[in-house]
ROKE-123852 format. One record per atom (N, C-alpha, C, CB): residue number from 1; residue in three letters; atom name; y, x, z. Coordinates in nm, 3 decimals. Glycine has a CB too. Layout:
N
 resi resn name       Y       X       Z
  NUM  ALA   CA       Y       X       Z
...
END
This chain:
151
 resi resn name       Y       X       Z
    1  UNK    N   5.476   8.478   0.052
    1  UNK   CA   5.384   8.435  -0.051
    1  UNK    C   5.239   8.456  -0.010
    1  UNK   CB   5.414   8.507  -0.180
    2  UNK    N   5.231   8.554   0.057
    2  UNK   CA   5.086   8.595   0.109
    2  UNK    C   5.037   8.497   0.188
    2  UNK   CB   5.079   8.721   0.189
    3  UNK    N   5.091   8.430   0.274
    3  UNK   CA   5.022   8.366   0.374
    3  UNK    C   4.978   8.244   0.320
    3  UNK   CB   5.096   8.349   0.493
    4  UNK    N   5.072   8.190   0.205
    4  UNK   CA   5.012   8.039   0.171
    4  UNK    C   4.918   8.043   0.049
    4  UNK   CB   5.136   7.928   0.135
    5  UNK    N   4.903   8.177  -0.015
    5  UNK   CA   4.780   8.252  -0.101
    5  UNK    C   4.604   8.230   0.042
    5  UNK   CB   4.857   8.498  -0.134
    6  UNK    N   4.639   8.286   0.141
    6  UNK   CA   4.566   8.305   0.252
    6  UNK    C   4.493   8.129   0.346
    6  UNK   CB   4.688   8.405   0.348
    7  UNK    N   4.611   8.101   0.303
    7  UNK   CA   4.566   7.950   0.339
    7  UNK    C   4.493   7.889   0.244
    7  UNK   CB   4.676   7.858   0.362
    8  UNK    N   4.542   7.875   0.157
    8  UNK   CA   4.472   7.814   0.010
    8  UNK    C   4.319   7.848   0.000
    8  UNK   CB   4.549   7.888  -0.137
    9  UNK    N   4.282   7.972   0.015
    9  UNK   CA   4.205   8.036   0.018
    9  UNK    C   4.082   7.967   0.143
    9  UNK   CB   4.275   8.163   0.029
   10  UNK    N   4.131   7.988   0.243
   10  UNK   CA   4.037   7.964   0.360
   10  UNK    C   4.025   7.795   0.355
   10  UNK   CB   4.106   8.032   0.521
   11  UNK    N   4.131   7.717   0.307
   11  UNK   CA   4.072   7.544   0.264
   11  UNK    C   3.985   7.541   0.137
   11  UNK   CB   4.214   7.425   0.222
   12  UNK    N   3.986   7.622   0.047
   12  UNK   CA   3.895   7.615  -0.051
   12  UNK    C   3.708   7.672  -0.011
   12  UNK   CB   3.974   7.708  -0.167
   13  UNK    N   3.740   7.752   0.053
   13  UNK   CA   3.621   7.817   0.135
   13  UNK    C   3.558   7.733   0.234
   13  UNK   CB   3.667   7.938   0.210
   14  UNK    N   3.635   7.655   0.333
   14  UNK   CA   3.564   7.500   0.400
   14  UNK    C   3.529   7.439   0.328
   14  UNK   CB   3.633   7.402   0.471
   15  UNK    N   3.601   7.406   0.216
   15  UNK   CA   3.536   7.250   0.174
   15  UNK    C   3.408   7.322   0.094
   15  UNK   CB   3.659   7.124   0.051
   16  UNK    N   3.392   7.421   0.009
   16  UNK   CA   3.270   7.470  -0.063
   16  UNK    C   3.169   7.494   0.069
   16  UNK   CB   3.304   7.621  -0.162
   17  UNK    N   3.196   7.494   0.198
   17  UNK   CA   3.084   7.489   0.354
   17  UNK    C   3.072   7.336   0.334
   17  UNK   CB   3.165   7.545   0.553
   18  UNK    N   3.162   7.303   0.358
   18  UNK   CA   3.128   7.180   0.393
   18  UNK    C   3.087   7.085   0.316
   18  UNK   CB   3.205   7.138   0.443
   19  UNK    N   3.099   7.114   0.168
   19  UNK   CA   2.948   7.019   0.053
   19  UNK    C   2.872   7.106   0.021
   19  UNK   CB   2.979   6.941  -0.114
   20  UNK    N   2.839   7.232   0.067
   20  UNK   CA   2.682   7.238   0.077
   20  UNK    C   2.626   7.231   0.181
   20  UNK   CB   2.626   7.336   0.035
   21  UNK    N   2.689   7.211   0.338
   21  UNK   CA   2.595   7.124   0.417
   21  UNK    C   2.583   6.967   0.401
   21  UNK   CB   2.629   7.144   0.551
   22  UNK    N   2.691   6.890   0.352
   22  UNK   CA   2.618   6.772   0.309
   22  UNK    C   2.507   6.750   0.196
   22  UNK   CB   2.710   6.696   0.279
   23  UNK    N   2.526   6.886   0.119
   23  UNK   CA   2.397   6.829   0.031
   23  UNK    C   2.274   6.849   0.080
   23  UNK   CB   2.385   6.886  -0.103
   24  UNK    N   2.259   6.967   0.178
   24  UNK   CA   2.142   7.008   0.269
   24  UNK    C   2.146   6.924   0.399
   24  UNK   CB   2.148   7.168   0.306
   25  UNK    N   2.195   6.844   0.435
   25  UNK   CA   2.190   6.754   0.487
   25  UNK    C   2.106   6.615   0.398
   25  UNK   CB   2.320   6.751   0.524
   26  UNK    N   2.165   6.559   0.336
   26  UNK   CA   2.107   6.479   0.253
   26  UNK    C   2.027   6.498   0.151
   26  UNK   CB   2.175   6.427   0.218
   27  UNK    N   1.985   6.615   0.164
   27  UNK   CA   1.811   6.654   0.084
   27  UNK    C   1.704   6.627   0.204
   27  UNK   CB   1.785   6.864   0.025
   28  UNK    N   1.764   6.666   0.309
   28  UNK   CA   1.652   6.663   0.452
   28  UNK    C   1.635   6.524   0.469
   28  UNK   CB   1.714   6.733   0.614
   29  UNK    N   1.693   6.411   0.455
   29  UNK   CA   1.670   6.292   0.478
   29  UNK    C   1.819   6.324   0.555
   29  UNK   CB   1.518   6.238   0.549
   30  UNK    N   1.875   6.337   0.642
   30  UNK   CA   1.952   6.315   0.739
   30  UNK    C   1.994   6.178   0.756
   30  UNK   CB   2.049   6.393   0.728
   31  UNK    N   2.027   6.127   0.600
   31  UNK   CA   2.133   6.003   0.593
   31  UNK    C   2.043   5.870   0.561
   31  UNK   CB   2.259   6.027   0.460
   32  UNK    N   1.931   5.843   0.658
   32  UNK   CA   1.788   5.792   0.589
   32  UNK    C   1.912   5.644   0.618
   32  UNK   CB   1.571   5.818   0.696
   33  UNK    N   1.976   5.613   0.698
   33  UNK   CA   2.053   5.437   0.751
   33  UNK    C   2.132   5.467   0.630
   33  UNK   CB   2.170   5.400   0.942
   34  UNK    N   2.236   5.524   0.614
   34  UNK   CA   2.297   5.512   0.488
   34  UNK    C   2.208   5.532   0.305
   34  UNK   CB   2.406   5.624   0.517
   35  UNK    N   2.094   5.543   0.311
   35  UNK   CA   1.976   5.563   0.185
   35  UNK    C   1.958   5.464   0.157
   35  UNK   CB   1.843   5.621   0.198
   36  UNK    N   1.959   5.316   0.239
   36  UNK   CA   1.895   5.188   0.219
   36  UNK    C   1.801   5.148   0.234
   36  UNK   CB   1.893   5.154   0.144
   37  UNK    N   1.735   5.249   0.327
   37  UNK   CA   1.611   5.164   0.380
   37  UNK    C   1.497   5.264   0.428
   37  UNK   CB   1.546   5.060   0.255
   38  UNK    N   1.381   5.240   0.466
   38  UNK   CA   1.259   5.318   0.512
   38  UNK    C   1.150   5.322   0.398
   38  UNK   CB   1.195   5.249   0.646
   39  UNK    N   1.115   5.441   0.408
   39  UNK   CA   1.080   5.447   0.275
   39  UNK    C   0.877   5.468   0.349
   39  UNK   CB   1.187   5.610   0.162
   40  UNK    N   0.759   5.444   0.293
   40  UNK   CA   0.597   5.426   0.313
   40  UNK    C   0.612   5.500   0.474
   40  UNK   CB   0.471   5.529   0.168
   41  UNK    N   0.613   5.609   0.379
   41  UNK   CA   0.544   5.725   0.458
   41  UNK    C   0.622   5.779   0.615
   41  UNK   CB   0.545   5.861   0.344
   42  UNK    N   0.788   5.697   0.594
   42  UNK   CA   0.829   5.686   0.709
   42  UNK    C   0.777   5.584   0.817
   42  UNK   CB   0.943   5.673   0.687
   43  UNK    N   0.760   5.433   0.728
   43  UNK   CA   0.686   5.367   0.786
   43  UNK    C   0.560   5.369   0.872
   43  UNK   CB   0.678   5.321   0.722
   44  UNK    N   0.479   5.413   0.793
   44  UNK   CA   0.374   5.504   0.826
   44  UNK    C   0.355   5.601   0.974
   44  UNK   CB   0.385   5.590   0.715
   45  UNK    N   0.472   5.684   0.947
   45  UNK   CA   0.467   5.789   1.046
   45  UNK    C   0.474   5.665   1.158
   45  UNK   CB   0.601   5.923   1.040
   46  UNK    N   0.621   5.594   1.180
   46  UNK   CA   0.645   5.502   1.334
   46  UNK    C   0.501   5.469   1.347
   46  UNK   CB   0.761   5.337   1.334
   47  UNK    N   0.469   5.357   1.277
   47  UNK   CA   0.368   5.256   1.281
   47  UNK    C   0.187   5.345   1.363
   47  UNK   CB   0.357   5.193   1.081
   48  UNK    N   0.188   5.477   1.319
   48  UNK   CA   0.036   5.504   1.325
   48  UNK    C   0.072   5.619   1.431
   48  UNK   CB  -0.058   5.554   1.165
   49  UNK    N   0.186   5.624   1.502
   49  UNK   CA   0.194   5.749   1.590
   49  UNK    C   0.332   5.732   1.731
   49  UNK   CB   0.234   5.894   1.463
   50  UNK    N   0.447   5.663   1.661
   50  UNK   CA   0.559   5.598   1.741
   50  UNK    C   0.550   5.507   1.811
   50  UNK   CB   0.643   5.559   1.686
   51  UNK    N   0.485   5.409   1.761
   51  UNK   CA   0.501   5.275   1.774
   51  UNK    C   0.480   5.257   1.916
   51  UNK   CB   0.411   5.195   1.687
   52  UNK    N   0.563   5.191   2.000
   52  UNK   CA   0.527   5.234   2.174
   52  UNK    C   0.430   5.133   2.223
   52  UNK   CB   0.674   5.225   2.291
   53  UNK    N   0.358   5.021   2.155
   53  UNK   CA   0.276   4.939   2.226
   53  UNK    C   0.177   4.889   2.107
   53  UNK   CB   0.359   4.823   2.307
   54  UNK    N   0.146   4.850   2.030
   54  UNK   CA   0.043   4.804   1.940
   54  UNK    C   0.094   4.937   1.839
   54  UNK   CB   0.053   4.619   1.877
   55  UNK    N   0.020   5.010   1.759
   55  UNK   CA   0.016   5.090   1.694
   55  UNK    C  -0.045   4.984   1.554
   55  UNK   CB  -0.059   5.214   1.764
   56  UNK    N   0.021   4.989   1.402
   56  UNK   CA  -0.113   5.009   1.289
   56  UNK    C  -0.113   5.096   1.225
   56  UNK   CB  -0.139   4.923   1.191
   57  UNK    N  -0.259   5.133   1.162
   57  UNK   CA  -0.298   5.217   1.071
   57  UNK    C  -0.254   5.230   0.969
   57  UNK   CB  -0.388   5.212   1.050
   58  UNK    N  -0.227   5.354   0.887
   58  UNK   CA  -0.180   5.346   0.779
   58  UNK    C  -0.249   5.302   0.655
   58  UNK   CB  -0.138   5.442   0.769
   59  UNK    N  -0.375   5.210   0.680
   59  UNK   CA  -0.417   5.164   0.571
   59  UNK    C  -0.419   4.992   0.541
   59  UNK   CB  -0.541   5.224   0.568
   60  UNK    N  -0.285   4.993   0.590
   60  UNK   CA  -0.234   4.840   0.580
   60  UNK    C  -0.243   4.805   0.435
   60  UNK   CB  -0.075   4.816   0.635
   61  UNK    N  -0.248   4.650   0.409
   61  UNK   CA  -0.280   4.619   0.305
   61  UNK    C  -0.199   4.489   0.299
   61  UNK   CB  -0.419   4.621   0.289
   62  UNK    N  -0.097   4.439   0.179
   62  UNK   CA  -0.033   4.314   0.226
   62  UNK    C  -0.028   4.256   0.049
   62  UNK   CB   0.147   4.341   0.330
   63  UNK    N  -0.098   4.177   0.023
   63  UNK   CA  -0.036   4.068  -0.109
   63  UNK    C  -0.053   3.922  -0.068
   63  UNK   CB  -0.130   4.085  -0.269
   64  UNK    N   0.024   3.857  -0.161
   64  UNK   CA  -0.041   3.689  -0.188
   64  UNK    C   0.077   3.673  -0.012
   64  UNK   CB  -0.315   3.650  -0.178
   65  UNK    N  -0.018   3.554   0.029
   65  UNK   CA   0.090   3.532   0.198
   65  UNK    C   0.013   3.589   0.278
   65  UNK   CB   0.127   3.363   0.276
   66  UNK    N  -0.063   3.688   0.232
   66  UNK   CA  -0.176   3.747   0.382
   66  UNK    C  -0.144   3.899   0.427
   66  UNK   CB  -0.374   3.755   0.332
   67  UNK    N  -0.187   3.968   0.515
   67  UNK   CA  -0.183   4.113   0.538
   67  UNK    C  -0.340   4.127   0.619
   67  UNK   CB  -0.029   4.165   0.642
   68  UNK    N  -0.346   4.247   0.579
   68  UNK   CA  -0.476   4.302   0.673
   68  UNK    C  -0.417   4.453   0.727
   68  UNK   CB  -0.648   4.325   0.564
   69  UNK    N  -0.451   4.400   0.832
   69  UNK   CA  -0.375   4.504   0.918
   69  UNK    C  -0.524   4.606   1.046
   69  UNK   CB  -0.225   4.377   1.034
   70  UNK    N  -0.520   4.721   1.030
   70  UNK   CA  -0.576   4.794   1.164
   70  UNK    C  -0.508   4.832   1.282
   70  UNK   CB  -0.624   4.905   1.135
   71  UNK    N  -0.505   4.732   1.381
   71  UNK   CA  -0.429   4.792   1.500
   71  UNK    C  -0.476   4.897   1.595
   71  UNK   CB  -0.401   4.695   1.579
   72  UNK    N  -0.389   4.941   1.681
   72  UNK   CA  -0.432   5.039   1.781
   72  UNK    C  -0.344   5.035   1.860
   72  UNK   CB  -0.457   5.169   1.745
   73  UNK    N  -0.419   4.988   2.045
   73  UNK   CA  -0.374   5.025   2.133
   73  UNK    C  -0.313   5.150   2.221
   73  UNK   CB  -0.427   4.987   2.155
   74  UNK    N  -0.174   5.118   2.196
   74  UNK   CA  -0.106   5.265   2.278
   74  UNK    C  -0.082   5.244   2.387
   74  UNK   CB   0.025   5.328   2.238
   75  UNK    N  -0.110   5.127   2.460
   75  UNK   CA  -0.027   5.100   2.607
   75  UNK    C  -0.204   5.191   2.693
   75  UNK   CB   0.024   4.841   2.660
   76  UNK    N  -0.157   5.249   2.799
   76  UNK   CA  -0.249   5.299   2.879
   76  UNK    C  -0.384   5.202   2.969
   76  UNK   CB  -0.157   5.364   2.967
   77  UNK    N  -0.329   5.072   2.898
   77  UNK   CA  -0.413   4.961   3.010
   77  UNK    C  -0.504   4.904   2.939
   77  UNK   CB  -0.329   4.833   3.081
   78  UNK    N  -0.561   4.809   2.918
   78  UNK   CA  -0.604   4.696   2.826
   78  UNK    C  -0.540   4.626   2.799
   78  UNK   CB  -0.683   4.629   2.848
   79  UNK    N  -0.496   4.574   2.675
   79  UNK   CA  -0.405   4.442   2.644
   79  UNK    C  -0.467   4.347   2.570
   79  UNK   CB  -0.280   4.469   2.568
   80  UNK    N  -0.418   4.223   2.531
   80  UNK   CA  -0.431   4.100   2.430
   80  UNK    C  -0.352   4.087   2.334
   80  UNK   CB  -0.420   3.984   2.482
   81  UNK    N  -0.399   4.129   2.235
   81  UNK   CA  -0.275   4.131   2.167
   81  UNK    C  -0.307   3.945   2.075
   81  UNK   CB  -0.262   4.311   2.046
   82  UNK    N  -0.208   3.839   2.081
   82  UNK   CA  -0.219   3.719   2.090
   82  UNK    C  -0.089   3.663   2.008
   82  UNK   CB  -0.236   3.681   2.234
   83  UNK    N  -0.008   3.779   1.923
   83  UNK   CA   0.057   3.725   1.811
   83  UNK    C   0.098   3.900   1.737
   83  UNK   CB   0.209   3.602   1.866
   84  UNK    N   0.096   3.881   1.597
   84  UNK   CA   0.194   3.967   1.533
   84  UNK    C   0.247   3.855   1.417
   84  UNK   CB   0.120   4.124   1.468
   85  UNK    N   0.394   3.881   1.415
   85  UNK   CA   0.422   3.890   1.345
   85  UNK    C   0.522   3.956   1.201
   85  UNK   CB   0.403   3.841   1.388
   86  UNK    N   0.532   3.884   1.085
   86  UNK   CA   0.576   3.945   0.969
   86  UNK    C   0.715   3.845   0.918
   86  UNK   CB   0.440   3.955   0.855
   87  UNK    N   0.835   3.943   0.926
   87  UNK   CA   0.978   3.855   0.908
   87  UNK    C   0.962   3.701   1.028
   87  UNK   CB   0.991   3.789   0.696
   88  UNK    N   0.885   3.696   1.135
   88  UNK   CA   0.913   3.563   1.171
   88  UNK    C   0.784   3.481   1.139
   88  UNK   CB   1.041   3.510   1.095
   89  UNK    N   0.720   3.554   1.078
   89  UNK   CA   0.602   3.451   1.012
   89  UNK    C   0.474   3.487   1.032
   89  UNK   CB   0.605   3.437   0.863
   90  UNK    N   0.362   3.413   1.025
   90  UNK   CA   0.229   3.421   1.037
   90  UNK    C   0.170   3.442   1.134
   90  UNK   CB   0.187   3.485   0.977
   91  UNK    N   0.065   3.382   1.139
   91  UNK   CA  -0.075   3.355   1.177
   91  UNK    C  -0.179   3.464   1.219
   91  UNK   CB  -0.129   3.291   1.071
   92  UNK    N  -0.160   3.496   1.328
   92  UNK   CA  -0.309   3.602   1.360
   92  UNK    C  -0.443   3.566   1.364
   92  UNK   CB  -0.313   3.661   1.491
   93  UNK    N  -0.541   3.657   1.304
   93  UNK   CA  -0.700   3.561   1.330
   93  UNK    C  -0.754   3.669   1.301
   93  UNK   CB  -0.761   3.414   1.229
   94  UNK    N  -0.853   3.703   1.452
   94  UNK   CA  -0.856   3.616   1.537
   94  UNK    C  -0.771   3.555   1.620
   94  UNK   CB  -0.915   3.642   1.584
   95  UNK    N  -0.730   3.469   1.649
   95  UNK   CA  -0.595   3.423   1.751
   95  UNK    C  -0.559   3.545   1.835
   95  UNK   CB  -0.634   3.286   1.868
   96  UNK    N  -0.663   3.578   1.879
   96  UNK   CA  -0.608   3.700   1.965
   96  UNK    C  -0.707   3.810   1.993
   96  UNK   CB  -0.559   3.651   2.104
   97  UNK    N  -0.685   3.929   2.016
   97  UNK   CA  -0.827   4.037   1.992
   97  UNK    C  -0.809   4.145   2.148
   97  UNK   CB  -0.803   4.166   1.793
   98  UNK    N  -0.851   4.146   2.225
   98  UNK   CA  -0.869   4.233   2.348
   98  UNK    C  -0.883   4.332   2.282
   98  UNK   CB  -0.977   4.211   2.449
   99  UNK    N  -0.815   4.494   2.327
   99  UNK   CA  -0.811   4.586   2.309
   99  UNK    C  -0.799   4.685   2.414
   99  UNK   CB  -0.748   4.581   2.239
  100  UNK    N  -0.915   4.745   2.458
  100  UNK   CA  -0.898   4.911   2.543
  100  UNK    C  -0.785   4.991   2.505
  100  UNK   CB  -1.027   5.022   2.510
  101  UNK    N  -0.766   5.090   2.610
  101  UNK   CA  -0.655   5.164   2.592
  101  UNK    C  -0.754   5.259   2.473
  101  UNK   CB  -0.578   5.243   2.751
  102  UNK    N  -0.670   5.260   2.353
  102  UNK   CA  -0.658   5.354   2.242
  102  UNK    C  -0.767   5.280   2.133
  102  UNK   CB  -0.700   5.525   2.292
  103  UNK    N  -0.855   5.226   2.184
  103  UNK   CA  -0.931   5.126   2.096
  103  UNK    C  -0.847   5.086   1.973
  103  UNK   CB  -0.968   4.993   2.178
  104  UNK    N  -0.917   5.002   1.833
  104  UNK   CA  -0.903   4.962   1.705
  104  UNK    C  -0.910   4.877   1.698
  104  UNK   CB  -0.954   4.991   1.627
  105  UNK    N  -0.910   4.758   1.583
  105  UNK   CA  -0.901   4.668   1.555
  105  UNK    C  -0.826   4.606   1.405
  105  UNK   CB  -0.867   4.646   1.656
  106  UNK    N  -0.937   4.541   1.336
  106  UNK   CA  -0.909   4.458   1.223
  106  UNK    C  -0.912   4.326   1.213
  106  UNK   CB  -0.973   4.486   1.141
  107  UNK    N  -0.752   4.309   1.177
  107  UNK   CA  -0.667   4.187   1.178
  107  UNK    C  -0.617   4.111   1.085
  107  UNK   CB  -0.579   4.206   1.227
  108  UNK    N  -0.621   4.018   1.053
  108  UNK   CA  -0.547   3.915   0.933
  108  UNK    C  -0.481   3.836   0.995
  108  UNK   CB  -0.633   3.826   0.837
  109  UNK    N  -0.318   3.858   0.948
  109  UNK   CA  -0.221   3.766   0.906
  109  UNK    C  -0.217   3.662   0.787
  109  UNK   CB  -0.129   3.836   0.890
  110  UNK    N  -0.199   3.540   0.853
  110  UNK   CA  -0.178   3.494   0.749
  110  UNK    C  -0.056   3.394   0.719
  110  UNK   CB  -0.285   3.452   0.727
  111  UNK    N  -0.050   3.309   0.612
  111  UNK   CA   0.079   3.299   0.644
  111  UNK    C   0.218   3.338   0.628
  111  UNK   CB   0.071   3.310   0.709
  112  UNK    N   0.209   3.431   0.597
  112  UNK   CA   0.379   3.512   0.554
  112  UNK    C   0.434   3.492   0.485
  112  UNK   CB   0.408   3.625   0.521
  113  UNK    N   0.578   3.540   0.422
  113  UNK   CA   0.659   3.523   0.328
  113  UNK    C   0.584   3.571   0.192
  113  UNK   CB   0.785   3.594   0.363
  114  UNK    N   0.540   3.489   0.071
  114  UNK   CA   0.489   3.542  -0.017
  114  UNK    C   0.504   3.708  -0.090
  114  UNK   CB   0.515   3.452  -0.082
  115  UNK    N   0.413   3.752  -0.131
  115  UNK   CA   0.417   3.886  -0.159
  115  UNK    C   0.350   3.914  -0.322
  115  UNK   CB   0.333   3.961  -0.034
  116  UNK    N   0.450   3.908  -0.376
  116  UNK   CA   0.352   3.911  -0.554
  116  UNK    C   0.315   4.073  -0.577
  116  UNK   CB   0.484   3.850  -0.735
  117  UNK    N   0.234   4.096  -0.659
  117  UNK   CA   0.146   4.185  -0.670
  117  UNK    C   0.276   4.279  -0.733
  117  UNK   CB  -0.002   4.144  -0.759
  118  UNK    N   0.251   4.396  -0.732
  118  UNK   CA   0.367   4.517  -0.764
  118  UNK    C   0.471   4.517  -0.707
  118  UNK   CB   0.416   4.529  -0.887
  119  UNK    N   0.544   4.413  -0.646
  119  UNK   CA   0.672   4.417  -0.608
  119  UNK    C   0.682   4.499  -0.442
  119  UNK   CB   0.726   4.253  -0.614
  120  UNK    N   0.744   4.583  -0.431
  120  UNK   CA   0.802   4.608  -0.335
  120  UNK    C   0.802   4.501  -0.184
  120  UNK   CB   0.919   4.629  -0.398
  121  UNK    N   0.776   4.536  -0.050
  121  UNK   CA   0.819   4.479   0.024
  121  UNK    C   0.884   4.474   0.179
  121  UNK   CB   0.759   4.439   0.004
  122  UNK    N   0.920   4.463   0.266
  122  UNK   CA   1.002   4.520   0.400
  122  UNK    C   0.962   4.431   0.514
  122  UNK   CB   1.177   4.516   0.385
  123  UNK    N   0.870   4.420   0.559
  123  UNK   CA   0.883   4.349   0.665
  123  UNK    C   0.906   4.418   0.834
  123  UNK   CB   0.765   4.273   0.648
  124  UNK    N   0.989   4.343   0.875
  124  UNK   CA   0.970   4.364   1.004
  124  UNK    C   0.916   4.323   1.089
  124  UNK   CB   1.031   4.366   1.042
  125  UNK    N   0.803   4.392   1.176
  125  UNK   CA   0.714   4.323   1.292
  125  UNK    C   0.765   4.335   1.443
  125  UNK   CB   0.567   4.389   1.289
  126  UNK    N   0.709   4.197   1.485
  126  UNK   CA   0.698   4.161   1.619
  126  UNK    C   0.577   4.138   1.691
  126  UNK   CB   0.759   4.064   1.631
  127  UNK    N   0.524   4.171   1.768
  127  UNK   CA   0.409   4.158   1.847
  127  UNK    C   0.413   4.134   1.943
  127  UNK   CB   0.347   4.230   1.857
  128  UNK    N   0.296   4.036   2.001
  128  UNK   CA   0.315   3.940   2.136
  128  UNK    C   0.211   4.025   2.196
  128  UNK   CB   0.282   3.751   2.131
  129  UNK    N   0.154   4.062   2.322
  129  UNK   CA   0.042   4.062   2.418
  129  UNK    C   0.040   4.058   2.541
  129  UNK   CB  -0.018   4.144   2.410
  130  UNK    N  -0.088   4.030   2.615
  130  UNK   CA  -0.062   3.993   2.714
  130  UNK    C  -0.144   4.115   2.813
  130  UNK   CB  -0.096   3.843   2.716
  131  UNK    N  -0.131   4.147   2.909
  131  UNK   CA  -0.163   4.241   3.006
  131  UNK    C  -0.263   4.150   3.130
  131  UNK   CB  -0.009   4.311   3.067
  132  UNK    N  -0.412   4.158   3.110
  132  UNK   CA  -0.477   4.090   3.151
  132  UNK    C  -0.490   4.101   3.288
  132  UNK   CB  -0.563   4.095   3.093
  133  UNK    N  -0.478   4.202   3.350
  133  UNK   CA  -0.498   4.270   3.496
  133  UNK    C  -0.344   4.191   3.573
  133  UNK   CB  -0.496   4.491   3.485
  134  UNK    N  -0.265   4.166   3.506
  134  UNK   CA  -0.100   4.115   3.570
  134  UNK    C  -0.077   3.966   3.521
  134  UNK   CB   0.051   4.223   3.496
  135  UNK    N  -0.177   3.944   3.385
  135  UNK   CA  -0.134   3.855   3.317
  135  UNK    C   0.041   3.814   3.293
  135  UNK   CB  -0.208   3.763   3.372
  136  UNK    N   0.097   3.950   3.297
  136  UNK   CA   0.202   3.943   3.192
  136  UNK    C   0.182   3.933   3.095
  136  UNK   CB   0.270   4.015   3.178
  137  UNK    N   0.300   3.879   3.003
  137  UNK   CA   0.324   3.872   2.850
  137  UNK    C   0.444   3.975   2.813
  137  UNK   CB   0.366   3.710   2.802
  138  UNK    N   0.438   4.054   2.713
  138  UNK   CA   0.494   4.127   2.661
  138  UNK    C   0.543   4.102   2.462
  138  UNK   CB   0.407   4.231   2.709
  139  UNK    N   0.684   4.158   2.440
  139  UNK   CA   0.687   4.104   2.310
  139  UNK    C   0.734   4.212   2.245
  139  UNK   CB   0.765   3.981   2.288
  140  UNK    N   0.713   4.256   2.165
  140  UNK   CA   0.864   4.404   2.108
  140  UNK    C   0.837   4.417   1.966
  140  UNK   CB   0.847   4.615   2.187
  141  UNK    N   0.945   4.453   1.875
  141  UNK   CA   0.953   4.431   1.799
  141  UNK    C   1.007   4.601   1.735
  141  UNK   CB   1.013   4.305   1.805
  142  UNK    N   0.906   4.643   1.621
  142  UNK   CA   0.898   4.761   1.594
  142  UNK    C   0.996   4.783   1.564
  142  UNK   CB   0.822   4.800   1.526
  143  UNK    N   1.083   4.932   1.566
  143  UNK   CA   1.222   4.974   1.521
  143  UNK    C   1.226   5.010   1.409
  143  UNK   CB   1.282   5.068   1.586
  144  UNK    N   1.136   5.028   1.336
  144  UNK   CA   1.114   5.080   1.164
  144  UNK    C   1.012   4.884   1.077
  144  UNK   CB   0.935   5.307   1.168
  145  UNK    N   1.068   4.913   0.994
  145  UNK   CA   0.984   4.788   0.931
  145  UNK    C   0.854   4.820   0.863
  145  UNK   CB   1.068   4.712   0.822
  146  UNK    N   0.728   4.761   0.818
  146  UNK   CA   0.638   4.764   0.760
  146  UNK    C   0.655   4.805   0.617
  146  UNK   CB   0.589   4.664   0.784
  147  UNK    N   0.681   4.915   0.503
  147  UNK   CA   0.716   4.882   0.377
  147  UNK    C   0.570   4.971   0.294
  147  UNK   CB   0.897   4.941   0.340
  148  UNK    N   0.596   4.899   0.209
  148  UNK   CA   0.493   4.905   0.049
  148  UNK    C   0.502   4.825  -0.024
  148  UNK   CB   0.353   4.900   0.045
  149  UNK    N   0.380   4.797  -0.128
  149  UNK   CA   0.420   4.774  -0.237
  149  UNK    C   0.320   4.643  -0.199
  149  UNK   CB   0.409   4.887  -0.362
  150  UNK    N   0.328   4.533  -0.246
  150  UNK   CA   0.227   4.404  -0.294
  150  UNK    C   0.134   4.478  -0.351
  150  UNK   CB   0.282   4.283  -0.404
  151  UNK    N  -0.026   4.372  -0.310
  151  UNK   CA  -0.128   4.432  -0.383
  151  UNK    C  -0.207   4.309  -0.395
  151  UNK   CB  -0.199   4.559  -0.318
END
């Protein structure tokens, strides 16, 4: 009788381990792919510090079909940067903006998937540039999406 008292015991004692590391797990973020999505300030973080080749600022701004965006060069060289885009869409202007290594830059998209004021939105970016010294072209497409709110 003792031993299956003893068992009982030590499976009741795992599973009370093992949901309070999932809940301390999923207070930390852990389960951010299973949460449904990227939430500002994650965005944020990739975009103004990750991002491995065009960097933007976190004081992006997106309503109506436009965005205003501050970029920043992370590649070590000079680049062109000569497209971004939003889901697939829009218009850079200036067409294209030369950028020093770590240098800034303010940008309008235009063009995009409409964005009404309050609503929530997710875009994912792609960015074109070109490497003037090789005149390669380069394209990559950020691993976190752009999110906030319409304004």
């Amino acid at each position: 009788m003792r031993k299956g008292q003893a068992a009982t015991e030590y499976l009741i004692i795992l599973a009370v381990v093992v949901i309070i590391a999932l809940i301390v797990v999923g207070v930390l973020g852990g389960f951010q792919g299973i949460s449904g999505g990227v939430t500002r300030a994650q965005s944020e973080v990739y975009w103004n510090s990750v991002a491995p080749a065009i960097g933007i600022k976190p004081n992006y701004r997106i309503g109506g079909d436009a965005a205003e965006l501050t970029i920043r060069n992370n590649k070590p060289f000079l680049v062109r940067v000569t497209s971004i885009r939003l889901n697939d869409a829009g218009q850079l202007s200036p067409s294209s903006i030369t950028l020093a290594r770590g240098n800034e830059a303010n940008v309008n998209i235009t063009g995009i998937e409409p964005c009404n004021t309050g609503r929530q939105y997710e875009y994912k970016v792609s960015m074109t540039y070109l490497d003037p010294s090789t005149n390669r072209q380069f394209t990559f497409t950020g691993e976190t999406s752009l999110v906030g709110e319409c304004q």
